[in-house]
Phi, psi and omega in degrees: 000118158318122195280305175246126152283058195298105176283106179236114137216041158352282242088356226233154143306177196258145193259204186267336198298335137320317159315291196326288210282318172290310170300338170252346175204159141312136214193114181248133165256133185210114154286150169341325154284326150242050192293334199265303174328294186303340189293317195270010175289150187264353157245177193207140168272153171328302182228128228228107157269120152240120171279106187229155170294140166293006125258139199277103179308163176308303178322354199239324193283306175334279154013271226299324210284313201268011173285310192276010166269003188238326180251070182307291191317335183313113173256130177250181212197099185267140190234126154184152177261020168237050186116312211214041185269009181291009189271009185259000185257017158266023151263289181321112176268168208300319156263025199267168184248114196227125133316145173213105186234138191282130182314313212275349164294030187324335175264343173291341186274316172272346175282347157301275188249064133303326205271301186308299203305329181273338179294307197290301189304350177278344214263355187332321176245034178240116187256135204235145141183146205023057175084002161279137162228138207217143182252092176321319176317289172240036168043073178226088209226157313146099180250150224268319168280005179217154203270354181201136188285143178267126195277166178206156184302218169258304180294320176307302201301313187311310189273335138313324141333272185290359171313285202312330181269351186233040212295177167032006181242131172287145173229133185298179179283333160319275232291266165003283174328299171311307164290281184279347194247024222327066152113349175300126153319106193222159152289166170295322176273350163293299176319303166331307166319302202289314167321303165332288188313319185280350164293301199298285180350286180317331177332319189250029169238159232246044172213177180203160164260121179275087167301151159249143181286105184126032215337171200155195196199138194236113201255136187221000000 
């Protein structure tokens, strides 16, 4: 995983701020010619810096709307000295996690994000996938579209939890057994309950648990 990305899509000469930066983290550079290109990489980086002109080309809003939907984890980080970086947040939904610092502060930038990296070592137990998000922690999870988290049992987070991780792969009700009951002897129809129950949470996010015929469960 790229630790940092740098989006220049300035215009501007180039800044000191790349030295800097090559010295303290890992650091990936991606221009303009490969704002799209970078999107089909199977990883996504800690932290997405775009150094941009304040108005933001089609080509950069295009990006930012499928980066943050692809890199949940992602803290991003806006760079410019005049200002006038607010057009990025009517691409940017609510819940992406985002900064805006003036370029020529090059030690406020780094000591942000020094500040992200210990935030990203915090997320551990925050699990992503398709605009869900679920906090193990505080048996909770978080839909991209709504303003207040849905509470859940300890078994309800465990077969989200394992949904979320086994996205598209079936799973028997054995598969289940192991994973959330880890072998404590439950029927088939406990399972069932608890899966029910976590469809009705779930109802208005954008996956659903798949019964399969002959049964198991397919989370999309």
């Amino acid at each position: 995983m790229s630790v940092v990305w740098l989006i220049d899509v300035s215009n501007s000469q180039k800044s000191p701020l790349f030295a800097q930066l090559a010295k303290n983290f890992a650091v990936r550079i991606i221009d303009s010619l490969a704002l799209q290109s970078v999107l089909t990489t199977d990883s996504a980086p800690h932290v997405l810096v775009v150094r941009a002109s304040p108005q933001a080309s089609p080509e950069l809003q295009s990006f930012l709307t499928t980066a943050q939907a692809q890199f949940l984890k992602t803290f991003f980080v806006f760079m410019d000295n005049s200002n006038k970086l607010s057009c990025f947040e009517q691409v940017l939904s609510q819940e992406i996690k985002r900064y805006f610092i003036r370029e020529s502060n090059i030690e406020d930038l780094l000591s942000l994000l020094q500040r992200l990296f210990l935030f990203a070592k915090e997320d551990d137990d925050l699990i992503y996938y398709q605009g869900v998000r679920l906090n193990m922690e505080r048996l909770e999870c978080w839909l991209a579209q709504e303003q207040t988290p849905i509470s859940l049992s300890f078994k309800e987070a465990k077969l989200l939890r394992l949904f979320m991780q086994s996205a598209g792969t079936s799973l028997s009700r054995s598969d289940i057994l192991m994973k959330v009951w880890e072998n404590v002897r439950v029927s088939p129809r406990t399972i069932d309950c608890h899966i029910s129950r976590l469809r009705k949470k779930l109802a208005n996010a954008p996956i659903h648990i798949e019964s399969i015929y002959g049964g198991g469960y397919v989370f999309s």
